[in-house]
Residue frames as qw, qx, qy, qz and C-alpha x, y, z in Angstrom:
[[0.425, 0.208, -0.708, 0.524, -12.62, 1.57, -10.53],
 [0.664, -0.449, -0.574, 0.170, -13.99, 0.90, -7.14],
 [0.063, -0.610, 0.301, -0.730, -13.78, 3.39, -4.00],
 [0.654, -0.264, -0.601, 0.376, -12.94, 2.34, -0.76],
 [0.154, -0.822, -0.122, -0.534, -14.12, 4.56, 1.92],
 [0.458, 0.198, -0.646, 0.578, -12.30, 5.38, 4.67],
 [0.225, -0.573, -0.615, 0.492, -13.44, 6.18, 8.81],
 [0.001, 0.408, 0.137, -0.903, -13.48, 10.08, 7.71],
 [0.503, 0.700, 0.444, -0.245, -15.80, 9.56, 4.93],
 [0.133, 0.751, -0.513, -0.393, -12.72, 10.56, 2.50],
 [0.924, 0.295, 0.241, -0.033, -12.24, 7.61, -0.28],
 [0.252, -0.536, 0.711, 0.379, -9.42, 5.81, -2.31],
 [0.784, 0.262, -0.338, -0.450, -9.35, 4.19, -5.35],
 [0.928, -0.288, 0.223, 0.078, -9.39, 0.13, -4.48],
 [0.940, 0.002, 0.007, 0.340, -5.98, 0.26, -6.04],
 [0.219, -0.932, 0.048, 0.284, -3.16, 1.94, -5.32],
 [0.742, 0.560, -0.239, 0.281, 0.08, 2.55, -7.55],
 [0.811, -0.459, 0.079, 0.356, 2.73, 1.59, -5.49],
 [0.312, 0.898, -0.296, 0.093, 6.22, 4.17, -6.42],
 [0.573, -0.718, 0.393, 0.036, 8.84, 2.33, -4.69],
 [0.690, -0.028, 0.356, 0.629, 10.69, 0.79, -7.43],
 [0.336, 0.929, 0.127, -0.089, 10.19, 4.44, -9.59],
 [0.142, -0.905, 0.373, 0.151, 13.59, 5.35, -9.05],
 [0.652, -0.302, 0.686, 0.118, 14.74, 1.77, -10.64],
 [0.589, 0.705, 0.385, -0.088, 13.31, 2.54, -14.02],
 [0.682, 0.327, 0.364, 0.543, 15.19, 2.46, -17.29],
 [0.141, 0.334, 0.028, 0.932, 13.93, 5.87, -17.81],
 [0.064, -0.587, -0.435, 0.680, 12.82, 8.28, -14.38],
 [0.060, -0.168, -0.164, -0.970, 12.03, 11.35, -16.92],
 [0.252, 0.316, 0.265, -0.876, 9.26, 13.17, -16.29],
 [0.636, 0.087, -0.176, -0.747, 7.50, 12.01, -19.47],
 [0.440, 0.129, -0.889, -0.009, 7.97, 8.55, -18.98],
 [0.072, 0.270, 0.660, -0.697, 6.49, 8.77, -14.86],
 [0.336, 0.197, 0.186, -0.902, 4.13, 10.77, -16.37],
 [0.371, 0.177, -0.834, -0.369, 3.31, 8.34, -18.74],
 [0.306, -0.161, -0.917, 0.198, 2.38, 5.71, -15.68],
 [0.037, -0.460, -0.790, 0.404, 0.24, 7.67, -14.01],
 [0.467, 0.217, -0.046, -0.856, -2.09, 8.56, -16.60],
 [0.562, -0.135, -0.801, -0.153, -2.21, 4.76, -17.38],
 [0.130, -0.024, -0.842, 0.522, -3.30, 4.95, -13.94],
 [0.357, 0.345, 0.372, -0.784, -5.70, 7.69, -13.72],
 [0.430, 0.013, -0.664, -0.611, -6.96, 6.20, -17.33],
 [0.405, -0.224, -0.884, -0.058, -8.10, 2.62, -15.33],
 [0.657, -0.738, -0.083, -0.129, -9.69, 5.05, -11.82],
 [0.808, -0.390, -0.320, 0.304, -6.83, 4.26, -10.07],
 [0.071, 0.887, -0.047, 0.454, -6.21, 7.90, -8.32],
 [0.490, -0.855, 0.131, -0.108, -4.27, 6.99, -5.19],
 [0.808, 0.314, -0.405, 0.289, -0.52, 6.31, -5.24],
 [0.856, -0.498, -0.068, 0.123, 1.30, 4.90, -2.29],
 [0.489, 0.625, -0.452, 0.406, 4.59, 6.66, -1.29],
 [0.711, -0.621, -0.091, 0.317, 7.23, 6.45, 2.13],
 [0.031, -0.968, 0.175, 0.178, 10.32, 8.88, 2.35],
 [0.611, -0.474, 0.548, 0.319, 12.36, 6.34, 2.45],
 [0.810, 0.360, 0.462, -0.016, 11.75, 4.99, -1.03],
 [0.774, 0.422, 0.019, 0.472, 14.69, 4.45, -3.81],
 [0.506, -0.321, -0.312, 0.737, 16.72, 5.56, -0.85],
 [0.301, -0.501, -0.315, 0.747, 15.08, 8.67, -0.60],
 [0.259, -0.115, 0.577, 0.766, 14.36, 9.45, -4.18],
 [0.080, 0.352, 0.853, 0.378, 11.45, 8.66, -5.29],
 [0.116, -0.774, -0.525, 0.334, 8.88, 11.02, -3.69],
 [0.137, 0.680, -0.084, -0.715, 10.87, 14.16, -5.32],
 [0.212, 0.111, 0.871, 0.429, 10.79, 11.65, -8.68],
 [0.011, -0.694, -0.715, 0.084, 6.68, 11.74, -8.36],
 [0.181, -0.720, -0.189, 0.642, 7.27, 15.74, -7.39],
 [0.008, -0.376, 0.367, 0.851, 8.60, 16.66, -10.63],
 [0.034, 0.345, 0.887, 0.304, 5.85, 15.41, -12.52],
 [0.030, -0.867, -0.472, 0.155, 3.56, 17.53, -10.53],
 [0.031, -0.730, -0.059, 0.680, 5.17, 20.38, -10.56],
 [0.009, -0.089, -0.747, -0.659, 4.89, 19.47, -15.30],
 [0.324, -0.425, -0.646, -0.545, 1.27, 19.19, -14.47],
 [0.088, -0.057, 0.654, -0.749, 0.39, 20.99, -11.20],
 [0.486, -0.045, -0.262, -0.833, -3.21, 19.58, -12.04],
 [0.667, -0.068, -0.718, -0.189, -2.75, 16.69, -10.87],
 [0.146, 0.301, -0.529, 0.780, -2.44, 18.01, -7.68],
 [0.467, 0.027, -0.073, -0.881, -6.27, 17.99, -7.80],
 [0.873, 0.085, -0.253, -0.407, -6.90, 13.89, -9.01],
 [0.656, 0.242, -0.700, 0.145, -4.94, 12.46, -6.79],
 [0.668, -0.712, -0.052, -0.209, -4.87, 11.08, -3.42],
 [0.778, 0.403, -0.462, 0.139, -1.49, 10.89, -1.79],
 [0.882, -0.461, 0.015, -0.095, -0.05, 8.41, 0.78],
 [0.728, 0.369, -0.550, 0.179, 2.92, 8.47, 2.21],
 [0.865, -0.354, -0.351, 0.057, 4.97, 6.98, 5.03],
 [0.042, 0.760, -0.415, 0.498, 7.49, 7.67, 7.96],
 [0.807, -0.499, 0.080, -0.305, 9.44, 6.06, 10.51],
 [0.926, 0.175, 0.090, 0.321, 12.22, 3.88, 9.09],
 [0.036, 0.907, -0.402, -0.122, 15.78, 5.72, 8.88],
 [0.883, 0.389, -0.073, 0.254, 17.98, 3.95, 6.34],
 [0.667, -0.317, 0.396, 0.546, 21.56, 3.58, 6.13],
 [0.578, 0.603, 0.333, 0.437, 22.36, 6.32, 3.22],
 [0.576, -0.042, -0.029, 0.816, 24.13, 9.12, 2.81],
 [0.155, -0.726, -0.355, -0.567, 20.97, 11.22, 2.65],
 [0.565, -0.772, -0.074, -0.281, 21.21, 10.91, 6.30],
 [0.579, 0.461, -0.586, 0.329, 25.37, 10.82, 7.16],
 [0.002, -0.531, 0.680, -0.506, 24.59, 10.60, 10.54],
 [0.863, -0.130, -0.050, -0.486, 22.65, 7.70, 10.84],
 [0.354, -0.548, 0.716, -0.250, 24.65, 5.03, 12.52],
 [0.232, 0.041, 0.968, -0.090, 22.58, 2.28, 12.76],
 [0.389, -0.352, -0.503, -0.687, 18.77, 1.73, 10.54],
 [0.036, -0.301, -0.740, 0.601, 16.17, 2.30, 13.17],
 [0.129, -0.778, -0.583, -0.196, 12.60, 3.76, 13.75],
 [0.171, -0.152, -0.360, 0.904, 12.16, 7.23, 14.72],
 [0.129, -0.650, -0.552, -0.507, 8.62, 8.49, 15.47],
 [0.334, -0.424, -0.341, 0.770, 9.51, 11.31, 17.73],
 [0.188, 0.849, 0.419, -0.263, 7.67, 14.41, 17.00],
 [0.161, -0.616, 0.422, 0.645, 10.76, 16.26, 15.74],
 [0.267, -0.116, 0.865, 0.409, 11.30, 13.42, 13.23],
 [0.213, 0.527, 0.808, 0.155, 7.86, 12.86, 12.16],
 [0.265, 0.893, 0.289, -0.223, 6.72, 16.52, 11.87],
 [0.122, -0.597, 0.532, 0.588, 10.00, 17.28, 9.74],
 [0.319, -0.002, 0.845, 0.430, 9.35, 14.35, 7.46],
 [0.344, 0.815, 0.463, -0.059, 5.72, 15.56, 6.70],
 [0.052, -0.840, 0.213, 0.495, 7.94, 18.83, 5.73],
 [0.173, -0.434, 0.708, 0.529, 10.19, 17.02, 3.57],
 [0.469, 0.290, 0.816, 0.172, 7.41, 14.72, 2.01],
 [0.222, 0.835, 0.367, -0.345, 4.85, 17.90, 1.37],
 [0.013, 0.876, -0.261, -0.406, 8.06, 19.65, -0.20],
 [0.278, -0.335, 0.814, 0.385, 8.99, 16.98, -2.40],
 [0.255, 0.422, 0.854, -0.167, 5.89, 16.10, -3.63],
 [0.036, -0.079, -0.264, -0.961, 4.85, 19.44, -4.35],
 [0.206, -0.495, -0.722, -0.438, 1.98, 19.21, -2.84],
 [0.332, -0.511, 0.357, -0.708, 0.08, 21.76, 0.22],
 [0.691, -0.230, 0.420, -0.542, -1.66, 18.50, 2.03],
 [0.303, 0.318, -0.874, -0.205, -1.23, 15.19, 2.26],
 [0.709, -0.212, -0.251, -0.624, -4.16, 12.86, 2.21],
 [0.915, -0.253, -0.299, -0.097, -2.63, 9.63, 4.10],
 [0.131, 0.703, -0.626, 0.311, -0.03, 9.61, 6.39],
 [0.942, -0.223, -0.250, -0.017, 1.07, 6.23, 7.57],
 [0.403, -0.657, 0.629, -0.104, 3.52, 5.71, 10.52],
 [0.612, 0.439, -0.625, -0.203, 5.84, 2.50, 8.32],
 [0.658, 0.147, -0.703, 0.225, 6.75, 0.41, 11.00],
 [0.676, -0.724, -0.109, -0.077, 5.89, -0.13, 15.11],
 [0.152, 0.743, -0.399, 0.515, 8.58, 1.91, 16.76],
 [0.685, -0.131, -0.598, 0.395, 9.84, -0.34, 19.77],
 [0.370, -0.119, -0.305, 0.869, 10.92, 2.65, 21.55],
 [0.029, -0.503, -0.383, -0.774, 7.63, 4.63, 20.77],
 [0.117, 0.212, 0.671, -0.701, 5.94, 7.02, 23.46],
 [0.095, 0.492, 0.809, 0.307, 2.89, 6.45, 22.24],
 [0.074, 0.791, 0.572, -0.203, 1.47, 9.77, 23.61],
 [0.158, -0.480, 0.441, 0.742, 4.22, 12.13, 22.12],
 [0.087, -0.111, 0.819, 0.556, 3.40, 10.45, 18.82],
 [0.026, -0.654, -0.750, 0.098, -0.96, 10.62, 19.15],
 [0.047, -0.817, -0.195, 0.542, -0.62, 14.10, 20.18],
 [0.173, -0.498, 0.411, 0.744, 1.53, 14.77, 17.36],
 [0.048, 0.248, 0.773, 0.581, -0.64, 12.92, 14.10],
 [0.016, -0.662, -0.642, 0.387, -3.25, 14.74, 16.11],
 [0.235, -0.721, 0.080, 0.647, -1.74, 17.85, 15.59],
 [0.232, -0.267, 0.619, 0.701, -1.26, 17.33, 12.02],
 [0.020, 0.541, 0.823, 0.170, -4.47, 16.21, 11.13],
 [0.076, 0.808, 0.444, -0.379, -5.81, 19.47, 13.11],
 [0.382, -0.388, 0.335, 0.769, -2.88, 21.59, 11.37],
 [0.573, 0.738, -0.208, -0.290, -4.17, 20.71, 7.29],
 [0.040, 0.572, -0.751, -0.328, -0.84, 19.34, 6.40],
 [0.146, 0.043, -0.973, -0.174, -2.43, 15.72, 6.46],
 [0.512, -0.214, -0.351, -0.754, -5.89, 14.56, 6.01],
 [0.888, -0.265, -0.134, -0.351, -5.71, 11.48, 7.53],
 [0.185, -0.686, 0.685, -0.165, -3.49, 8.89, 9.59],
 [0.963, 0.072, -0.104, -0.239, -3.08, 5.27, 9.43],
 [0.429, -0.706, 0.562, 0.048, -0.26, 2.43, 9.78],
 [0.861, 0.322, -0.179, -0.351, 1.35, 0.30, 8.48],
 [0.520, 0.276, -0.747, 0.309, 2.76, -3.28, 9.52],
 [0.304, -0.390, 0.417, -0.762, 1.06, -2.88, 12.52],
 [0.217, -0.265, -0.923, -0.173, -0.58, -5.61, 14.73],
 [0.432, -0.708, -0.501, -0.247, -4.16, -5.61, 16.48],
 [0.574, -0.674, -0.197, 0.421, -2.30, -4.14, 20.02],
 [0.371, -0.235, 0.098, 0.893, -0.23, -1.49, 18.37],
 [0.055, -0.573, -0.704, -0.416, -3.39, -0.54, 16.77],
 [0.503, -0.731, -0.454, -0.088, -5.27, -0.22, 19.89],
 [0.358, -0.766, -0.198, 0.496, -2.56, 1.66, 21.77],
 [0.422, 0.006, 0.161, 0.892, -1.97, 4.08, 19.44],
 [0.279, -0.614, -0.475, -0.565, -5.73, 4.89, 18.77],
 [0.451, -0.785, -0.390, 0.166, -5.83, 5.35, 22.48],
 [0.537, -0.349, -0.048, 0.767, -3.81, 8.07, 22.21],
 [0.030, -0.124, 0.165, 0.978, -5.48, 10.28, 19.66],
 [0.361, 0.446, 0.615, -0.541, -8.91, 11.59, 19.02],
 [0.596, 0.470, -0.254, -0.600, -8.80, 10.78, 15.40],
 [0.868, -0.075, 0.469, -0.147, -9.34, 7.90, 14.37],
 [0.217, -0.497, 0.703, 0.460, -6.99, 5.91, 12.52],
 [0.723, 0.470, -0.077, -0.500, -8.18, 5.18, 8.66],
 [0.947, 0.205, -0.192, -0.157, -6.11, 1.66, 7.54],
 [0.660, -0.394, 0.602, 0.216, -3.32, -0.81, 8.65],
 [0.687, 0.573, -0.416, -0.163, -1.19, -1.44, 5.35],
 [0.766, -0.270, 0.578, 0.084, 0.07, -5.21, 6.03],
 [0.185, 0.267, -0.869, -0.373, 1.54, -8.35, 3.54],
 [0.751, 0.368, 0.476, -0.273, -1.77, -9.87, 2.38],
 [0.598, 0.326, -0.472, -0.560, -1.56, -11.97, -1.11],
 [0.932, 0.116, -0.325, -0.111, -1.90, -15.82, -2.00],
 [0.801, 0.205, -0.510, 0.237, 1.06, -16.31, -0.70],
 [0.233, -0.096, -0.641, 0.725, 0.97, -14.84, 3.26],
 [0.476, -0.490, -0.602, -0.414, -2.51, -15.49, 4.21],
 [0.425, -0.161, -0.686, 0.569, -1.29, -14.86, 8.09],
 [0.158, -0.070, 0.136, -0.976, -3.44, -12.18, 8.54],
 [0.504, -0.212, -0.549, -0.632, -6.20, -14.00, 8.21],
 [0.778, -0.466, -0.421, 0.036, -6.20, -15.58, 11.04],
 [0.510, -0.109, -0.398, 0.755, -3.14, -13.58, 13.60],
 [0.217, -0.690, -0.387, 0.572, -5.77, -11.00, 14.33],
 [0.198, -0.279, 0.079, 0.936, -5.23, -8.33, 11.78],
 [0.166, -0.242, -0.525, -0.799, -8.06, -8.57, 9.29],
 [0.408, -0.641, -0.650, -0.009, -10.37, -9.68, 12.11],
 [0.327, -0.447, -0.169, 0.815, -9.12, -6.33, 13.97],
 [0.134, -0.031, 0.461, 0.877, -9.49, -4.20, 11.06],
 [0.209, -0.196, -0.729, -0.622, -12.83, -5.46, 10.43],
 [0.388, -0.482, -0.634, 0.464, -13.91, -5.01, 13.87],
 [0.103, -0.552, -0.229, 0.795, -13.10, -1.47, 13.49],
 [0.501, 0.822, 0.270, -0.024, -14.46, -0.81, 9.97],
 [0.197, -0.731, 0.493, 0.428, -10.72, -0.02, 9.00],
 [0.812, 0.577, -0.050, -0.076, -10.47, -0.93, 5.38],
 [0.753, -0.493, 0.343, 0.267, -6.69, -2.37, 4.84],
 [0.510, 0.777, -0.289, -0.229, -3.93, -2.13, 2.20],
 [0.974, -0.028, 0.179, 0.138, -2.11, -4.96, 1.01],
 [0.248, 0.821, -0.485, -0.172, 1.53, -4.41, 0.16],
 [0.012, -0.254, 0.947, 0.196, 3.50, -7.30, -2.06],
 [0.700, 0.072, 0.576, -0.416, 0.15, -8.61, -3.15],
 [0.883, 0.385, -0.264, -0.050, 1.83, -11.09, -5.45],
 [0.948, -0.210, 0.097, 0.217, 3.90, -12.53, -3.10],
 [0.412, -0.524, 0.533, 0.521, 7.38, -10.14, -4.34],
 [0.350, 0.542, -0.536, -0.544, 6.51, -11.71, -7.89],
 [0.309, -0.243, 0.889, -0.236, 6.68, -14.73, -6.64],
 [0.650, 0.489, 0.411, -0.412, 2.81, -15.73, -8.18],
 [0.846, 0.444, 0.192, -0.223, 3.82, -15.48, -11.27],
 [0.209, -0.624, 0.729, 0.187, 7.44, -16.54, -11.63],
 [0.760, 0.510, -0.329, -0.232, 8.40, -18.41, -14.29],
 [0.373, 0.326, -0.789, 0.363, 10.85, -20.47, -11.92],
 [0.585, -0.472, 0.065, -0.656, 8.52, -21.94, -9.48],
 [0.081, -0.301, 0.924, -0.223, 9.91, -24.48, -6.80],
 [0.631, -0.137, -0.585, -0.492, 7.96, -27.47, -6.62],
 [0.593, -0.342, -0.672, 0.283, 6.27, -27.91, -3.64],
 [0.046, 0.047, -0.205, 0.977, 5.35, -24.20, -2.84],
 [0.309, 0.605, 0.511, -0.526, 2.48, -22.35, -2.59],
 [0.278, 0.667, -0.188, -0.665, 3.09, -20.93, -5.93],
 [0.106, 0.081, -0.941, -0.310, 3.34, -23.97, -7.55],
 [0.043, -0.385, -0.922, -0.006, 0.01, -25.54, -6.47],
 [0.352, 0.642, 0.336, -0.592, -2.00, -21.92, -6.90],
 [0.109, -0.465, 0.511, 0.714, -0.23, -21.88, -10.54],
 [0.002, 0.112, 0.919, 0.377, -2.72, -24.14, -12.21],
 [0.028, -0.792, -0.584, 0.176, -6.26, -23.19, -10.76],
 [0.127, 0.630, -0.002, -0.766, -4.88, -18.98, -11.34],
 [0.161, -0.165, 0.755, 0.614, -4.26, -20.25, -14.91],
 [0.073, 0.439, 0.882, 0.154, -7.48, -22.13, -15.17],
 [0.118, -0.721, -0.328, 0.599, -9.34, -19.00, -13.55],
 [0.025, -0.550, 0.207, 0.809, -7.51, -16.38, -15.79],
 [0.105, 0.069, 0.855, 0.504, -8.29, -18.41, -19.02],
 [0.005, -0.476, -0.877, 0.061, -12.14, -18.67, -17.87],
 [0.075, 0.870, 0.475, -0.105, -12.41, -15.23, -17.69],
 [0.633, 0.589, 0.081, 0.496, -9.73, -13.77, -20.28],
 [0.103, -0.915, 0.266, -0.284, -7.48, -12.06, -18.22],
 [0.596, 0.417, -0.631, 0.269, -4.09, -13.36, -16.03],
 [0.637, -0.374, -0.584, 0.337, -2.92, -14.66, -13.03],
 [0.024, 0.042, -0.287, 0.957, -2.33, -11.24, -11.48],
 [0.378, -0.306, -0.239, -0.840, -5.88, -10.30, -12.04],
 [0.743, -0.353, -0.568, -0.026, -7.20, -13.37, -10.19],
 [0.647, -0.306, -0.590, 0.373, -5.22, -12.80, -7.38],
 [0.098, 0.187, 0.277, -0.937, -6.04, -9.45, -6.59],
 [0.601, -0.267, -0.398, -0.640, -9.88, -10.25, -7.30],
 [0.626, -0.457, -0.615, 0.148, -9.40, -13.00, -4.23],
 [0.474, -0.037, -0.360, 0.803, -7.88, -10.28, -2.33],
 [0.146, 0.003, -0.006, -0.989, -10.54, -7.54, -2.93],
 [0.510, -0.417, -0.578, -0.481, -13.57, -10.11, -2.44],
 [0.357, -0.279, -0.727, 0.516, -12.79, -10.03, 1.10],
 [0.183, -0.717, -0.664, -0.106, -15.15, -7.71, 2.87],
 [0.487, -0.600, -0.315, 0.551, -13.19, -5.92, 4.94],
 [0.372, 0.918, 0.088, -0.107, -12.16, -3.66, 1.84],
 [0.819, -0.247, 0.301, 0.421, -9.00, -4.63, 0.54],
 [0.323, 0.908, -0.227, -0.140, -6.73, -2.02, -1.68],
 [0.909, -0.104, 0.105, 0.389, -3.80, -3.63, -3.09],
 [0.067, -0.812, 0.388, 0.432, -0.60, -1.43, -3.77],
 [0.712, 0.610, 0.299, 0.177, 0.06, -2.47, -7.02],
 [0.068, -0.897, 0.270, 0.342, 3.96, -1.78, -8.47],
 [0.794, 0.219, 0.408, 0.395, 5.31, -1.99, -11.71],
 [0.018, -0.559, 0.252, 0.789, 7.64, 0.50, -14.01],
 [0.243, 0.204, 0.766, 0.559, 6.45, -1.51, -16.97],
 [0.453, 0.216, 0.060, -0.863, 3.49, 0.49, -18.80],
 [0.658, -0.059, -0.634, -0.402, 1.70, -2.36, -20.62],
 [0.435, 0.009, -0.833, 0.340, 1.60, -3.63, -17.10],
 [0.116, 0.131, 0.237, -0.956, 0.50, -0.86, -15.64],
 [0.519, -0.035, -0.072, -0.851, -2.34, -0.34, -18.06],
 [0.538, -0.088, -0.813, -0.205, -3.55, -4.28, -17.53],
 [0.015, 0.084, -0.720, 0.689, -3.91, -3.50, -13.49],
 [0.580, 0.089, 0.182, -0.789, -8.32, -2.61, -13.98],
 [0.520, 0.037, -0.728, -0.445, -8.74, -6.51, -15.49],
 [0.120, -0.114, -0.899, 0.405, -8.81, -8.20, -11.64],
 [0.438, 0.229, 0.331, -0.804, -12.38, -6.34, -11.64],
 [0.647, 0.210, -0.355, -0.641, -13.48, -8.47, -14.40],
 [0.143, 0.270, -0.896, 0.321, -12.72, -11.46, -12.53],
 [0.774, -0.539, -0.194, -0.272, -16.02, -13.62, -11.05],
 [0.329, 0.140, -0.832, 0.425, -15.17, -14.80, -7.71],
 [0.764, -0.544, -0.096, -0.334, -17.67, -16.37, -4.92],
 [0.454, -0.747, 0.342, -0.345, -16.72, -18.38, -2.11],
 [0.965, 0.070, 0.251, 0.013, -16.16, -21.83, -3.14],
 [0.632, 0.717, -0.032, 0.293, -13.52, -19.96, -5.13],
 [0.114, 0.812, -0.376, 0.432, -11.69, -18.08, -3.27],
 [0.864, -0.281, 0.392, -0.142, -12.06, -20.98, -0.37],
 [0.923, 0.353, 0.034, 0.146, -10.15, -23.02, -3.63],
 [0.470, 0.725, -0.177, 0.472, -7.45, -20.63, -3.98],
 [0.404, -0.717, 0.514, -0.242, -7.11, -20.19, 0.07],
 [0.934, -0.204, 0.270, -0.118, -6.78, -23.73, 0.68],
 [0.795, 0.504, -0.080, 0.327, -4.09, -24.07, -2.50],
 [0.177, 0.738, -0.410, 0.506, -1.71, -21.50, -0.33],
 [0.604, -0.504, 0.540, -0.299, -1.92, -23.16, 2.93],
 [0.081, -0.317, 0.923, -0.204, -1.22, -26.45, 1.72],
 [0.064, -0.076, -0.973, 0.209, -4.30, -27.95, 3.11],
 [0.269, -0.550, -0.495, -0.616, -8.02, -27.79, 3.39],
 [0.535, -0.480, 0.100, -0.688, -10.20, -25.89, 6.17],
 [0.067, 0.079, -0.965, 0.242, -10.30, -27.98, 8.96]]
């Protein structure tokens, strides 16, 4: 597996195991989880991708009990997770209305709650989930500052962010933020061109793709005619055939020839799914190709 290096000189594997349906799984046990992410660490793929919010709140102490079955893993993993979002749930009975909260209170509690669910002393990514309308941008600098100097978290990053919420958060703190997790796959290519990957890649800020299959959407067995997923469905096919692997694989190979250093989040409860995630590396892809495969989602060729 591939390593993607971040601004601190601290690395990920190019894929990440996404946890956010974990808590949706037939069976949550402990050996079953555990199960997935040794198919993980089997293929390289050491970093998995959490937020607090996830299976309303669940899922992060899901992941926890595992470690605390095998506090070794405490050791081969990198983990990422997220704040900001406040759900509608009874985790949180006084929550009114879903909103953002990246007040210092809020955000240095959740590192508490994440660190303590998790089971882990430090957490290697912390992403802020969503631009916070209402954010004071230096309250909230000073504070991932503060964590970063603290230990608790290694590194900081966002995610959903454009090129200007970027830039004024980074002006606020004197570390430097390490990736923008966006929607990049075949099927929402906007980034390519609304400023974020050209941002990113400006700053040497490697990027993480969440939904990079489109939701499922790629390889749906109900495909509308007249989509994008309809007219990439033949050429992924042709592709996967040519070089014995599937349409998933293809389309995270176009995603991870880009330069900038693409990491998809990658989430499935299935294990035979799981353990199929290290083929997209076997995958040729030049430019004429992946040009083929852009042009099939938009519709139209390059002007």
């Amino acid at each position: 597996m591939n390593r993607i290096t971040l601004p601190n000189s601290r690395t990920l594997s190019q894929m990440a195991y996404g946890v956010w349906r974990l808590s949706e799984a037939q069976d949550t046990s402990v050996s079953a989880n555990l199960a997935r992410i040794d198919a993980c660490l089997a293929q390289g793929i050491t970093s998995f991708d959490h937020a607090d919010i996830y299976g309303d709140y669940r899922c992060e102490a899901l992941f926890g009990e595992v470690i605390k079955a095998r506090p070794s893993l405490r050791d081969a993993i990198e983990v990422i997770t997220k704040t900001d979002i406040m759900l509608l749930s009874t985790q949180w009975p006084g929550t009114r209305v879903k909103h953002y909260d990246t007040t210092p209170a809020h955000v240095l509690a959740s590192v508490d709650r994440s660190l303590q669910r998790i089971g882990v002393d430090v957490i290697d990514l912390l992403l802020i989930h969503r631009p916070d309308p209402l954010c004071d941008a230096d309250a909230l600098g000073a504070c991932l500052d503060g964590l970063v100097d603290s230990g608790k978290v290694r590194g900081i990053g966002v995610s959903n962010y454009m090129p200007w919420d970027v830039d004024l958060l980074q002006s606020r703190m004197k570390h430097r933020l390490q990736t923008n997790q966006i929607e990049l796959s075949l099927l929402c290519t906007s980034p390519f061109v609304n400023g974020q990957i050209a941002h990113a890649q400006q700053h040497r800020m490697p990027v993480m793709a969440w939904s990079p299959l489109g939701g499922g959407r790629l390889h749906s067995q109900a495909q509308e005619a007249g989509t994008a997923a309809s007219r990439l469905s033949p050429a992924l096919s042709r592709l996967a055939l040519a070089s014995g692997t599937d349409a998933t694989a293809v389309a995270m190979a176009w995603l991870m020839h880009h330069p900038v250093g693409v990491l998809p989040v990658m989430g499935s409860n299935q294990l035979p799914r799981i353990q199929t995630f290290e083929q997209a590396f076997a995958v040729p892809m030049d430019r004429q190709t992946w040009y083929e495969l852009y042009e099939l989602a938009n519709g139209h060729e390059v002007p």
